[in-house]
N, C-alpha and C positions, 0 to 999 in steps of 0.2 A: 508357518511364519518363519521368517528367516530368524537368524540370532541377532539381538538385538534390536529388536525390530519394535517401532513403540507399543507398546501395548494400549495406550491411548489413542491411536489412531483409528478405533473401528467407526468411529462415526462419522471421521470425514469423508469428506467425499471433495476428490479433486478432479478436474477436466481437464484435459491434455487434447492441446490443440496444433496439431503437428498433417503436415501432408504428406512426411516421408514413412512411410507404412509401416518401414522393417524399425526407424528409430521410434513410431507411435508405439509400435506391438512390443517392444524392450520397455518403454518406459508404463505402458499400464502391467505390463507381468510383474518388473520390478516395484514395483510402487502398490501393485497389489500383494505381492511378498514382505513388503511392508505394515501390509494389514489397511489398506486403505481402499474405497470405494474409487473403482476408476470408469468414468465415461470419456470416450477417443470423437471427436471429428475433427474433420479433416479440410476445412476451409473456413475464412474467415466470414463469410456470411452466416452459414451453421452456427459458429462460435456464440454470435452475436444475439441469436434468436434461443441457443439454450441457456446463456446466460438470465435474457430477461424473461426467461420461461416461467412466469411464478406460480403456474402447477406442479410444477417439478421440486424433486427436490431441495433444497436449498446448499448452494455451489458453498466450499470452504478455503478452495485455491484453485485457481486457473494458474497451467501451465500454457504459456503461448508462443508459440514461434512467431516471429518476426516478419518471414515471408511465407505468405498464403495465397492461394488461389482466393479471387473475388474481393476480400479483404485484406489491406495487410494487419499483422497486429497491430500497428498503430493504430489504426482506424477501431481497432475492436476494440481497443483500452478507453478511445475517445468518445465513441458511442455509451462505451458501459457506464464512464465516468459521467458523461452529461445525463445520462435516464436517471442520475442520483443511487446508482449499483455501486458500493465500493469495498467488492469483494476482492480478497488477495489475488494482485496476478504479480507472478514470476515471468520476466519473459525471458525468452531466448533468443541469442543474435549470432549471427556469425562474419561478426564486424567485430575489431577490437581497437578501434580506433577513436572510440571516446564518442562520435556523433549519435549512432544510433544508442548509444545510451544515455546518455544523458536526454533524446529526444523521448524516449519511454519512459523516463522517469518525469519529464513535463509534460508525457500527455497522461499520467496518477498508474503508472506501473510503481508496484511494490520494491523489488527487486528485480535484478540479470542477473546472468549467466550466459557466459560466449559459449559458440560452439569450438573447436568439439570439448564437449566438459568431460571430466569425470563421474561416474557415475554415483560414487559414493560422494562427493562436492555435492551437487544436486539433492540428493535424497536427506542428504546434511542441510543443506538450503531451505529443503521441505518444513524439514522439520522446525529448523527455527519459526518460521513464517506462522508456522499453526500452534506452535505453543506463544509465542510472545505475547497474545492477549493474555491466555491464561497467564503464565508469570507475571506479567505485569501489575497484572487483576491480584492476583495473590501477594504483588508486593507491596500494592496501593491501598488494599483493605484497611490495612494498621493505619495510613499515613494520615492525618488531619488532611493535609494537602493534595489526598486524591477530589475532594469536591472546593472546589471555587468558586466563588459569586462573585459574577461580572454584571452590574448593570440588574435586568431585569431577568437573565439568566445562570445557568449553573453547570460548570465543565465537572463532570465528571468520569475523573480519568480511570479509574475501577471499574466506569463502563463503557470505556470510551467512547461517550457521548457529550452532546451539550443539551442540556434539556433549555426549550425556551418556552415562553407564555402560550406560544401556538404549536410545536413541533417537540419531539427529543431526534436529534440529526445523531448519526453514526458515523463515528470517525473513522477513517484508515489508522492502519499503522503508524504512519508516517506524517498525519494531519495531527496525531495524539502528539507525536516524537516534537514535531516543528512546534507546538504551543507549550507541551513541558517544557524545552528549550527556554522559551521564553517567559513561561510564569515563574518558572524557578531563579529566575535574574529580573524576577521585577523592578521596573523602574532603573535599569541597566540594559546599554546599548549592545545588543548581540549581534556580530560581525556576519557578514554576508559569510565570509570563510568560516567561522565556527558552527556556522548553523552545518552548512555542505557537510564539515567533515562530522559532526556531531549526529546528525539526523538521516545523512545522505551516506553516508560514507565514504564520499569524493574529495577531493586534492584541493583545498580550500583556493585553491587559484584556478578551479574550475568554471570555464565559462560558460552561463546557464541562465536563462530566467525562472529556472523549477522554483525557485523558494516564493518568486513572484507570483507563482500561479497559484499556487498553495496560500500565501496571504489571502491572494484574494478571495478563496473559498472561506475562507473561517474567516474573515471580516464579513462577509454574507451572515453568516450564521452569529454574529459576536456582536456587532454595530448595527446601532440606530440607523444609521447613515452613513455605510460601506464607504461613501466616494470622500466624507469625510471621519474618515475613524479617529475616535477617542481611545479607545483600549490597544489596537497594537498598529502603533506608530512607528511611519519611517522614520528614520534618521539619515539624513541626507546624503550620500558618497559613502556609507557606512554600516549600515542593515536596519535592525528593528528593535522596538523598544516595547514591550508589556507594561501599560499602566490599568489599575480598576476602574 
């Protein structure tokens, strides 16, 4: 194992979904130098079918390029995302002009990364991506305000879940990020640009419907009646509002 290399890392297991052979076989060496479980294909069909493979093992980060034979990554984020899979993916683009990212992040991509990156950037990326539950979980333990009761259900952020009457749903990263946002300004109008740069990490004059697509999944999960929600309310020309 390289120096510094997490020592926490033996258990995950990340998929690296790249068709360029020589940058696949760099990134599972390095990322196994890492101390990490690495499985390589190499088309976005495969991608798609090891993800929702659930004799296999269970995925902790999908690495995805953006252009694939069969599939592109968009397709594969949008499939994983609709089967209710919402396992970390990192994707990578080799576009740096704002569209293909922000369209990965509205079809429930975690994070990017442009090409050509660095490779310590990346492995740096990694890492955040696969601790942030953990720390998060270890920051929320103490907090009273890790579990909330909305309604007939209960967000808890320490598992990043919402447990309801029939299901407990598992949040993304960034499903958790978008509803702390807003439970922590209960009853306070959270600006379409605070959320972006608060949850997204984008340029709050960023133009996107991501945060729309993202309400509408946790009003699914959150509301009586999605089309009309009581709990996180638009605010008209202006963003969203958290009420219990």
């Amino acid at each position: 194992m390289t120096a510094g290399a997490d020592t926490t890392a033996a258990s995950a297991r990340v998929l690296v979904v790249e068709d360029d052979a020589h940058i696949a076989d760099g990134l599972r060496f390095n990322l196994e130098e890492e101390g990490y479980a690495v499985e390589v294909v190499s088309d976005g069909r495969a991608a798609v079918e090891r993800i929702s493979d659930g004799e296999a093992a269970r995925l902790d980060l999908v690495i995805l390029d953006l252009m694939l034979p069969e599939l592109s990554g968009f397709e594969v984020t949008r499939r994983t995302r609709a089967s209710g899979n919402y396992v970390t993916i990192l994707m990578l683009t080799a576009r740096d002009d704002g569209a293909d990212v922000v369209r990965g992040l509205e079809e429930g991509a975690d994070d990017y990364l442009t090409k050509p990156f660095r490779l310590d950037e990346l492995l740096a990326r990694v890492r955040v991506l696969l601790r942030r539950r953990r720390w998060d979980g270890a920051l929320e333990r103490s907090d009273p305000s890790a579990e909330v009761r909305v309604g007939t259900s209960v967000i808890r952020f320490d598992r990043f879940a919402i447990e309801t009457p029939e299901e407990t749903v598992t949040l993304t990263t960034r499903e958790a990020g978008l509803l702390r946002a807003l439970v922590d300004r209960e009853g306070e109008t959270v600006t379409r640009g605070e959320l972006l740069e608060e949850v997204w990490g984008l340029r709050p004059d960023t133009k996107t419907r991501v945060i729309d697509s993202f309400v509408v999944r946790l009003r699914k999960y959150l509301e009586r009646d999605p089309s009309d929600p009581e709990h996180i309310v638009s605010v008209r020309g202006r963003g969203y509002r958290f009420d219990r």
